[in-house]
Rosetta silent file (secondary structure, phi, psi, omega in degrees, C-alpha in Angstrom):
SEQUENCE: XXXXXXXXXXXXXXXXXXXXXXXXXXXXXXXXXXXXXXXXXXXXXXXXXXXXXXXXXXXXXXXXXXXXXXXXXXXXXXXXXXXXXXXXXXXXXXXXXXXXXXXXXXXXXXXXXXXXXXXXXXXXXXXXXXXXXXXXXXXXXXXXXXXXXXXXXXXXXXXXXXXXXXXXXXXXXXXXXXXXXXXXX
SCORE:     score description
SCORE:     0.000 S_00000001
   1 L     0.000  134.617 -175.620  142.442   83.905  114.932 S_00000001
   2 L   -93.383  135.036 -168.622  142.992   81.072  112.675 S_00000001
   3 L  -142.181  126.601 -168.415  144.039   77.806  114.449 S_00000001
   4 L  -145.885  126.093  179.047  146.207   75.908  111.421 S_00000001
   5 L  -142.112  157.515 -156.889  147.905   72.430  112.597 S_00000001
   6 L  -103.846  106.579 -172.189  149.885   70.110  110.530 S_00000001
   7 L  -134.002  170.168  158.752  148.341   66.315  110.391 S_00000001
   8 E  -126.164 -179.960 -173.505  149.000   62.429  109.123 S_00000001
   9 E  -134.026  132.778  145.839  146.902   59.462  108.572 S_00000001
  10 E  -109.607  136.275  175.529  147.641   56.227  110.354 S_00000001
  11 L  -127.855   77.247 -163.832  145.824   53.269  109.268 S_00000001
  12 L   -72.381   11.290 -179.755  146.600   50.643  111.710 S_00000001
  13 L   -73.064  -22.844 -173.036  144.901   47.833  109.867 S_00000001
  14 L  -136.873   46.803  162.519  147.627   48.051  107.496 S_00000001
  15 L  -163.472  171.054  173.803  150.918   48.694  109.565 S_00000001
  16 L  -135.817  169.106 -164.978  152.472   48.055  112.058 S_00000001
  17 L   -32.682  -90.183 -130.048  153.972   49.936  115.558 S_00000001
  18 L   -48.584  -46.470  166.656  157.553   50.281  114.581 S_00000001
  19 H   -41.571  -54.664  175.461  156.544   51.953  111.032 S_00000001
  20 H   -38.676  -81.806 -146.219  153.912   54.211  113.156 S_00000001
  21 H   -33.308  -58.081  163.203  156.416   54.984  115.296 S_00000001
  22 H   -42.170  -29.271 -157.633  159.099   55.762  113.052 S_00000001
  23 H   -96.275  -14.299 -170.587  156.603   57.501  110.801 S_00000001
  24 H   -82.441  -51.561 -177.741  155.434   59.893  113.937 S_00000001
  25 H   -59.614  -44.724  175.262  159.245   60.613  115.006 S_00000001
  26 H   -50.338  -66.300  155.684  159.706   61.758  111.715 S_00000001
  27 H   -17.559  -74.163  145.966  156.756   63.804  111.785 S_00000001
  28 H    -7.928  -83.829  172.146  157.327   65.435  114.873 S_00000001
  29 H   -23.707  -37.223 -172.159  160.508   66.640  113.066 S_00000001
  30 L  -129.811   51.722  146.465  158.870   68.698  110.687 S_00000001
  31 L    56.256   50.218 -177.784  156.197   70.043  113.281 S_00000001
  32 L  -115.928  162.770 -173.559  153.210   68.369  112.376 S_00000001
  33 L  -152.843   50.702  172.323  151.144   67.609  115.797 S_00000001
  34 L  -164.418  109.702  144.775  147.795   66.028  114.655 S_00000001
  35 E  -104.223  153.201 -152.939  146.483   62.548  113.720 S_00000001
  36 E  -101.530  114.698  159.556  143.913   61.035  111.557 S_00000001
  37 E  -103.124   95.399 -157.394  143.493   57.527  113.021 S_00000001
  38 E   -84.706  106.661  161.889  141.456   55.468  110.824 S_00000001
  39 L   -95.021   22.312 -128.617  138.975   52.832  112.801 S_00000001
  40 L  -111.087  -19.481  173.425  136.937   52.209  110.325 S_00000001
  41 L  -121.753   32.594 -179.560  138.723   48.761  109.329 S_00000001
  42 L   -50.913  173.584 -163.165  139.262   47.470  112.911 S_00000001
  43 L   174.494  128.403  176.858  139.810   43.433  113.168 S_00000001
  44 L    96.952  167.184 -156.739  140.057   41.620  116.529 S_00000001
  45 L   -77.662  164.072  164.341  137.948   41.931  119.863 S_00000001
  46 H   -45.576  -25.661  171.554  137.428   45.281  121.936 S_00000001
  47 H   -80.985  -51.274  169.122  140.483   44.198  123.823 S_00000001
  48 H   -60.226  -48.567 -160.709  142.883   43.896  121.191 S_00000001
  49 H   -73.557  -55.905  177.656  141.427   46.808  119.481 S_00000001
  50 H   -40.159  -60.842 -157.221  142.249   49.046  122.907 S_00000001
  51 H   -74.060  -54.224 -170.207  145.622   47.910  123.337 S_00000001
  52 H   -58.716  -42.887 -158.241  147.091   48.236  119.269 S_00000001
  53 H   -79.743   -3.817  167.952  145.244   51.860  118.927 S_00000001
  54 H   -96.627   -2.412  171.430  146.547   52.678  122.693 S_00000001
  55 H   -66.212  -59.393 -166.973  149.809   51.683  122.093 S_00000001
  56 H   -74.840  -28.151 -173.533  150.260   53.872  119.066 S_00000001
  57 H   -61.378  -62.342 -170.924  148.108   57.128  120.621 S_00000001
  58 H   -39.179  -79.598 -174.296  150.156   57.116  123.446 S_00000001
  59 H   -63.507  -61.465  156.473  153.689   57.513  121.838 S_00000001
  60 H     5.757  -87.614 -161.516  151.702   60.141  119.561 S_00000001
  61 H   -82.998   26.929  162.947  150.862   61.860  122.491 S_00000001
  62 H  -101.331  -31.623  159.322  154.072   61.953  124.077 S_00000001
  63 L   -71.559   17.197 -169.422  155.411   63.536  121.135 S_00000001
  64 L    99.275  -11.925 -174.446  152.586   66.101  121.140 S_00000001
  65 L  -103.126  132.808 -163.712  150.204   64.936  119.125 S_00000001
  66 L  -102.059  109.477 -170.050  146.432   64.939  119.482 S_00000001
  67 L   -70.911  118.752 -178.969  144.989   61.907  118.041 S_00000001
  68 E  -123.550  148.265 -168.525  141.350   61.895  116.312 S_00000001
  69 E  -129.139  121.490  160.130  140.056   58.591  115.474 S_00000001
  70 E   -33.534  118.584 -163.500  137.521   57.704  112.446 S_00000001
  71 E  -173.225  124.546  167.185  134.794   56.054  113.950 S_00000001
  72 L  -132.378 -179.714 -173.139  130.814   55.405  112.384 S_00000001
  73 H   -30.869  -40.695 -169.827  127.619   53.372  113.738 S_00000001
  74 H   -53.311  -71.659 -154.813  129.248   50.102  112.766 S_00000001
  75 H   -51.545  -45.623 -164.264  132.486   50.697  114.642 S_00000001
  76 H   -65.444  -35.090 -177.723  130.516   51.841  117.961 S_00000001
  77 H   -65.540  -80.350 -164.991  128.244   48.286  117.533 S_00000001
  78 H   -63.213  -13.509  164.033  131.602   46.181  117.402 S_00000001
  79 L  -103.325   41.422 -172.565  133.195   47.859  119.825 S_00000001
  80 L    33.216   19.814 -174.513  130.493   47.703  122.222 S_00000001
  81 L   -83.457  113.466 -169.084  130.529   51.598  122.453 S_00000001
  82 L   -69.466  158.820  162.222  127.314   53.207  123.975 S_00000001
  83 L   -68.115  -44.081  161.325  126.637   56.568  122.647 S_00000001
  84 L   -81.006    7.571  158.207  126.704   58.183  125.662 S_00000001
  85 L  -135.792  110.171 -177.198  129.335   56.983  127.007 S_00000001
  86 L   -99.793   63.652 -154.435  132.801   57.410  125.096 S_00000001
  87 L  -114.556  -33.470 -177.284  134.790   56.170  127.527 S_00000001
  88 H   -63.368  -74.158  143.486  136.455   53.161  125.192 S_00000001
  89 H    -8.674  -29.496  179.114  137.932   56.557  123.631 S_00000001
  90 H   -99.071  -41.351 -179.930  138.954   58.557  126.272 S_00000001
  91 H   -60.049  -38.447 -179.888  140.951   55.518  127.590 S_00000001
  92 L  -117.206   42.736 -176.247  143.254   55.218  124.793 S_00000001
  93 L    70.832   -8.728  172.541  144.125   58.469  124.689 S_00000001
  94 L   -60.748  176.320 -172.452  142.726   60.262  121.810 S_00000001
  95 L  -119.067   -3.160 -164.436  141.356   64.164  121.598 S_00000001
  96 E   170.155  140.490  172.177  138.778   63.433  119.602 S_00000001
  97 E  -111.384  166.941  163.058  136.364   61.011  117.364 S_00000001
  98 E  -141.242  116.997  138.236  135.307   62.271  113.824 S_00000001
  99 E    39.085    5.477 -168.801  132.675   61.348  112.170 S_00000001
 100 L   -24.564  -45.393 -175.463  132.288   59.046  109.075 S_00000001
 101 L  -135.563  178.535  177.284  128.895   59.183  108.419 S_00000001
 102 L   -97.085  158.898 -168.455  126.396   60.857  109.551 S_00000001
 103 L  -113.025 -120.767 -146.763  124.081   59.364  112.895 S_00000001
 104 L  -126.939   15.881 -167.962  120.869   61.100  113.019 S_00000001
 105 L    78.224  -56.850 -174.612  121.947   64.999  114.421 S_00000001
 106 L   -81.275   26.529  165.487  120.606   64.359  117.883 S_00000001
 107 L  -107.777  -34.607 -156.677  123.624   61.738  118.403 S_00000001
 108 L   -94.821  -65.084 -169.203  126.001   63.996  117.344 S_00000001
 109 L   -67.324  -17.983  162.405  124.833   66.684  119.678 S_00000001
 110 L   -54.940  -32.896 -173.778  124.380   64.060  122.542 S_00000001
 111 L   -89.182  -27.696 -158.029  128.258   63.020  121.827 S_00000001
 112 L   -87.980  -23.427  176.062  129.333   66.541  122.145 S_00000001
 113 L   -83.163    4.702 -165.122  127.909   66.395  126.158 S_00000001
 114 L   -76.129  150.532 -174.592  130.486   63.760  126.804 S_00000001
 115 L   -80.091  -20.563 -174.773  132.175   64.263  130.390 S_00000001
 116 L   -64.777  -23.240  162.773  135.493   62.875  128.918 S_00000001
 117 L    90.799   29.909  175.502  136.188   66.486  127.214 S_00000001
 118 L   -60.717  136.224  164.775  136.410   64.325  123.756 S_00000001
 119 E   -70.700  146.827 -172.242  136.279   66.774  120.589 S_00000001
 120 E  -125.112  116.511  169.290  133.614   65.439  118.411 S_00000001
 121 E  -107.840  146.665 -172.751  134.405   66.309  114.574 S_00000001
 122 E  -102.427  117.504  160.794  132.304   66.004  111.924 S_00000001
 123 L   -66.759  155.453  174.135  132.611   65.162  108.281 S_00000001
 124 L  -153.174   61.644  132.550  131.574   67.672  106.038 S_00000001
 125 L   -69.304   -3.694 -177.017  131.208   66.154  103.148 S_00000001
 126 L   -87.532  176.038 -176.526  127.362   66.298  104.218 S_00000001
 127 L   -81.202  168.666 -165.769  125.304   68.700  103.486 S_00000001
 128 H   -72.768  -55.515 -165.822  125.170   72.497  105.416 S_00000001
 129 H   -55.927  -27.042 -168.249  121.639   71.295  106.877 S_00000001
 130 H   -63.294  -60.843  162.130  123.105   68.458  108.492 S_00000001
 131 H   -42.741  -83.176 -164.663  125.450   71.187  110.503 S_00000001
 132 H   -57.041  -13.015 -167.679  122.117   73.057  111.321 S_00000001
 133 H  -112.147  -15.301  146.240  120.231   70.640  112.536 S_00000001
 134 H   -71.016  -51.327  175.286  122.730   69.407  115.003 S_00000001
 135 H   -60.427  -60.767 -157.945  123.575   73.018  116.550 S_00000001
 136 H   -25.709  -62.763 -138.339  119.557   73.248  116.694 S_00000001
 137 H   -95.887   -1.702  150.616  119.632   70.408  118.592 S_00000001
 138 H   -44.486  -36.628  170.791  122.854   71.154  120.710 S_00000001
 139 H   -86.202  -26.380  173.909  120.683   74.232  121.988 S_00000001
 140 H   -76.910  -47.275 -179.497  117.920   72.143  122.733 S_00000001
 141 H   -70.383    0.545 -173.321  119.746   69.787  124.762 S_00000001
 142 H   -66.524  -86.285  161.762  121.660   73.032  126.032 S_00000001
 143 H    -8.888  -81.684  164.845  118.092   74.230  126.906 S_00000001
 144 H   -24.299  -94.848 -170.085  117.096   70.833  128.593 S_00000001
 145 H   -31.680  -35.600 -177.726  120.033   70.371  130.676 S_00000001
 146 H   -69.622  -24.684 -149.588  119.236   74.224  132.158 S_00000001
 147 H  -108.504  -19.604 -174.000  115.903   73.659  132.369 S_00000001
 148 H  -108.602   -3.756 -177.548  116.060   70.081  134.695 S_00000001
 149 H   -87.749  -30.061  166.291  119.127   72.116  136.683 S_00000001
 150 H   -67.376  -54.165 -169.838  116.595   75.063  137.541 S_00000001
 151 H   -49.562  -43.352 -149.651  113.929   72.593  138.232 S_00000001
 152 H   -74.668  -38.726 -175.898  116.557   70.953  140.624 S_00000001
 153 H   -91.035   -0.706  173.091  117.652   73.929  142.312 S_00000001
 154 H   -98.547  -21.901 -177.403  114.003   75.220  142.730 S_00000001
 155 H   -88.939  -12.487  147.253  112.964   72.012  144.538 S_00000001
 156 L   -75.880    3.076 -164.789  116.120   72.126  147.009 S_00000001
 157 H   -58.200  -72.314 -158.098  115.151   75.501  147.458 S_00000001
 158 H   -75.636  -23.804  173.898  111.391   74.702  148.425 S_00000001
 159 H   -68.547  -70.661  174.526  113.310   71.335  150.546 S_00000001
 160 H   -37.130  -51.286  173.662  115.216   74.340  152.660 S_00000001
 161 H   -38.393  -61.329  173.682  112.462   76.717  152.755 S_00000001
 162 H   -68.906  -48.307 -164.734  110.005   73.807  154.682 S_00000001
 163 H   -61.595  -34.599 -170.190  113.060   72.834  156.688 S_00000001
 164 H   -93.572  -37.548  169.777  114.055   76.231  157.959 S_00000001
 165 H   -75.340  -36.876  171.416  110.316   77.141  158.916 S_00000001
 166 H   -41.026  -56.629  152.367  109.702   73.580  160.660 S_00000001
 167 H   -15.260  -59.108 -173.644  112.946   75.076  162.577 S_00000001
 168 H   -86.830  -16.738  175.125  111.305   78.218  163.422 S_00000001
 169 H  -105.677  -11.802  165.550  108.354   76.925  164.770 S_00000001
 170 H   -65.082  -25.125 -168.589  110.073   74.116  166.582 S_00000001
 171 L  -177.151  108.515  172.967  112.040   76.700  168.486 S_00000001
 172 L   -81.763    4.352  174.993  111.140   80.701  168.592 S_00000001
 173 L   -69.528  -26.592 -150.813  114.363   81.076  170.447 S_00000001
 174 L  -101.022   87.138  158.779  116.348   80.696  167.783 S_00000001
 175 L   -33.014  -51.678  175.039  116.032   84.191  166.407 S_00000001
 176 H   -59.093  -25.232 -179.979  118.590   84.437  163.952 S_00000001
 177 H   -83.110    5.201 -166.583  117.440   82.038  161.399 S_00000001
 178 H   -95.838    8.849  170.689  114.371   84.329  160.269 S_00000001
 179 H   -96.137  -22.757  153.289  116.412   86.928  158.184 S_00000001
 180 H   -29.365  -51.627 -160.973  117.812   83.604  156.532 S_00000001
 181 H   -58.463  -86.617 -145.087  114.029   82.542  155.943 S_00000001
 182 H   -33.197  -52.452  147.361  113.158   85.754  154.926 S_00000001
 183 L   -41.478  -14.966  146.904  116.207   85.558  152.204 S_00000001
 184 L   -34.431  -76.976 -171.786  115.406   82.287  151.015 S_00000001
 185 L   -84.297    0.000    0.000  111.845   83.044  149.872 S_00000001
């Protein structure tokens, strides 16, 4: 299945709301449901910067539209945005960041882990390796995460395991817990 959507470019360094707006309703009209949000020429503090691009996402996404915003190293520096936490982004309503440049692959697949359920797009004007060497490293951190969730779940195991025999030898009355044990180990 082919998933085909209908997009604009806003560039909000060089307009202003009522034009978005206008230019969105219009949109709308002729079924387009996806914007290109350009951050890449932001101007004014992290505060200011929330409020113009949540202002405009917002009526976007009351009309329907899922908002992806432009965003490279720079913009994440000036907007005080850690990499692992995209939360400046999730707040002002967008679906998604994309990509300008490339970070270093294991940023990209680290941004892709975000708990906010951001889509992380990619340009791809890079090269095909660039794309390989981030899923590599998507699977490693894949890998990772599975690998500190087993360790986690073998060492409550082995916490239950001593707790439930300290049980049984504190008190042989209590019959019932040793086909627990026995299931346990």
């Amino acid at each position: 299945m082919t998933m085909r959507s209908l997009g604009l470019s806003i560039y909000p360094g060089h307009s202003k709301f009522e034009g978005n707006a206008h230019y969105l309703d219009l949109a709308h009209k002729y079924g387009f449901s996806r914007i290109f949000m350009s951050m890449l020429e932001v101007q004014g503090s992290p505060e200011e910067t929330k409020a113009k691009y949540k202002k405009i996402i917002e009526y976007g996404n009351k009309l329907g539209f899922q908002t992806f915003l432009d965003v490279n190293p720079a913009i994440f520096k000036q907007l005080g945005v850690s990499y692992d936490d995209l939360k400046f982004f999730a707040d002002i309503g967008a679906a998604g960041i994309r990509l300008d440049t490339t970070f270093d692959g294991a940023i990209e697949a680290m941004l892709s882990y975000n708990p906010y359920g951001l889509i992380i797009e990619l340009n791809m004007s890079n090269n095909v390796d660039y794309l390989n060497k981030i899923l590599f490293l998507i699977k490693l951190i894949h890998r990772l995460f599975m690998a500190v969730t087993i360790f986690i779940l073998n060492a409550v195991l082995a916490y239950l395991t001593t707790s439930l025999s300290l049980v049984l030898n504190a008190s042989k009355s209590l019959a019932f817990i040793q086909p627990l044990l026995s299931q346990v180990k």
